[in-house]
N, C-alpha and C positions, 0 to 999 in steps of 0.2 A: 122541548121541556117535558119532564116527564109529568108533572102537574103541573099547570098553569096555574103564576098566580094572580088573584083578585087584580091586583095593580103594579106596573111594573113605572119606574117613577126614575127622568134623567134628572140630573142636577149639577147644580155649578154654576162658578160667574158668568157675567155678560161675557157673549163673547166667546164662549169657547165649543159653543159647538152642539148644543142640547136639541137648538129646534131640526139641524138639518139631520141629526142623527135618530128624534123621531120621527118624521117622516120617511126617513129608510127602514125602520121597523113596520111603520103602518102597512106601507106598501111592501112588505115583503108576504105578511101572513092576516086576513082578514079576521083570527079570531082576536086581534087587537083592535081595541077601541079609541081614538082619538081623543082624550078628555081635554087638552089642553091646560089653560093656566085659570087660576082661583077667580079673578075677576070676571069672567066669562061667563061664571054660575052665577054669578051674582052683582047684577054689574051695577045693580043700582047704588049704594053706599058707594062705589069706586068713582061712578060718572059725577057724584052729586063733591065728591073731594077734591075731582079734578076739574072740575068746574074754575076753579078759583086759583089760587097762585098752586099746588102739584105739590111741589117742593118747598113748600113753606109749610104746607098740612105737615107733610112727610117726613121734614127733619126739624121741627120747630115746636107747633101747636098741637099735632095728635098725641095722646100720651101712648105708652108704651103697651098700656094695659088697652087700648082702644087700636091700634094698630093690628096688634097679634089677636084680638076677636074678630078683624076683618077677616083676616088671613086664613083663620081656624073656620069663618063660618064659608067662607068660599070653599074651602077644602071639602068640608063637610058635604057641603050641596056638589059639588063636584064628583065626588066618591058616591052620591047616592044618582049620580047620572048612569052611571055603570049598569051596562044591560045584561043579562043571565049569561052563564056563559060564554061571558068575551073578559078579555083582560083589558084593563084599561088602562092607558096609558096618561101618565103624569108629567107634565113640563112644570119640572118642581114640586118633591114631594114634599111630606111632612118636615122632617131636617132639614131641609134645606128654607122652607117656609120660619121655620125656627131660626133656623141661620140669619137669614133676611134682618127677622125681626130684632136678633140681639145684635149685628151688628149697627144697624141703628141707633138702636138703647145706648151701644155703646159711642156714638158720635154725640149724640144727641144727649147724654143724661151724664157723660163723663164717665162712667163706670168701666173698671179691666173686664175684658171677656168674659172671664170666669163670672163677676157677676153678674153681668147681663144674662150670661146662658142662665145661671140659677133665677133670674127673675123672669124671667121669660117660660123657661120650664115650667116653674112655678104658676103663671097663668092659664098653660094650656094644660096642666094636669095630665089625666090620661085620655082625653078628649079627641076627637077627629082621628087617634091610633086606629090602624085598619091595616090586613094585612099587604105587606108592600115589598116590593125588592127595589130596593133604593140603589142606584149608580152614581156613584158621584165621577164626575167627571173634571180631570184639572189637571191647567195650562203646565204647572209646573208641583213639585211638590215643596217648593221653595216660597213665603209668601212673598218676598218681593217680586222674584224673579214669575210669578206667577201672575201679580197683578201688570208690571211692566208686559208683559205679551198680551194679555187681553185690552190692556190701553192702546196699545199703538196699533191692533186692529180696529177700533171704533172708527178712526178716520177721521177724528177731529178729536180738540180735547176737552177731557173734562172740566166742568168747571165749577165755582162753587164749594158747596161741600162734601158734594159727589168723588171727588178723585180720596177723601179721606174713609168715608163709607166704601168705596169700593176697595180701597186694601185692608181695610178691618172686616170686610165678608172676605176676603181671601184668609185673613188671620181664623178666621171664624171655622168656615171649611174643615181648614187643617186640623183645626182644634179638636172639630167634630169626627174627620176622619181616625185622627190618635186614640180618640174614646170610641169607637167601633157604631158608629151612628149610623153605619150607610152597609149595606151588605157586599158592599164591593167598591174600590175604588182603580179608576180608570190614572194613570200618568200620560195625558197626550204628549208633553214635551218633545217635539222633533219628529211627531206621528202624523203619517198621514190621516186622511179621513177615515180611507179604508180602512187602514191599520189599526183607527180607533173602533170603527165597526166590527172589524172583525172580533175584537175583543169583547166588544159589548153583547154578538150573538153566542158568543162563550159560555158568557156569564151567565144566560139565558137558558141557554142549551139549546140554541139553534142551530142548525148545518147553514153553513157559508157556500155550501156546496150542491144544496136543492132549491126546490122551489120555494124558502121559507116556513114549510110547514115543521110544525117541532118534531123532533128527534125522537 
């Protein structure tokens, strides 16, 4: 990397591949930072939600506008974990945190995509924006065929109203990748691991061919 930036941020549905691919960046080059995911900074509002039925907060009783403050103020605290020069790495960055939340909106409140992303936009404003290189990462560029692959690796099925939020965040994704939301997007389809690696230290400007130190 010729500049390193602030936050380098994987994203994408369950399932296809985000956490093992950060931890092969961590361990390649120490001046990456581990930040993990939003709840972690802030876990009190998450533990105190998940306390009680999860999925009933989740798809039911939180509203949309209470939701996506969760998610923005984790982020928030998350991004100010970030120690002086290191880059910090995201297991789901902003977009896709926005993603999250309108695909939700949209199970939850009936609304097409499009409006949920503008209602959703709409509450996060220009808020928790920090600079980021966003990857999106995805199963397919197909949304069925995209959600059908990340299903049938879970290993059991979904149930609920989970199997209908997870292909409206794959709708969601796509939507997002078309409007240029992500600085790069990955097609794992038929890819190996590697082969998705190797793409992602590309993107980066990493050598696949040294000790992980950038280019």
């Amino acid at each position: 990397m010729a500049q390193a930036p602030d936050f380098v941020s994987l994203n994408g549905p369950d399932n296809v591949g985000k956490t093992t691919q950060l931890v092969r960046l961590a361990d390649r080059w120490d001046g990456f930072q581990p930040l993990g995911a939003v709840h972690e900074h802030d876990p009190e509002p998450w533990a105190r939600v998940a306390a009680g039925d999860y999925a009933r907060w989740w798809f039911e009783t939180s509203t949309t506008v209470e939701l996506t403050e969760m998610l923005l103020a984790g982020h928030a605290k998350r991004a100010a974990a970030r120690e002086a020069e290191r880059t910090g790495l995201l297991d789901r960055g902003l977009s896709m945190l926005l993603a999250v939340a309108t695909a939700t909106c949209v199970v939850k409140d009936g609304l097409t995509v499009g409006e949920a992303s503008k209602t959703v936009t709409g509450i996060a404003g220009s808020r928790a924006a920090v600079p980021e290189t966003s990857i999106l990462l995805l199963p397919s560029l197909d949304a069925e065929r995209s959600y059908a692959i990340t299903s049938a690796r879970e290993g059991r099925p979904w149930t609920g109203i989970y199997p209908d939020y997870q292909k409206t965040l794959h709708a969601v994704l796509l939507h997002q990748a078309e409007r240029g939301s992500y600085t790069a997007v990955v097609d794992c389809e038929n890819r190996s691991l590697d082969g998705v690696h190797s793409d992602v230290l590309d993107l980066l400007g990493l050598s696949p061919l040294t000790d992980g130190s950038p280019r």
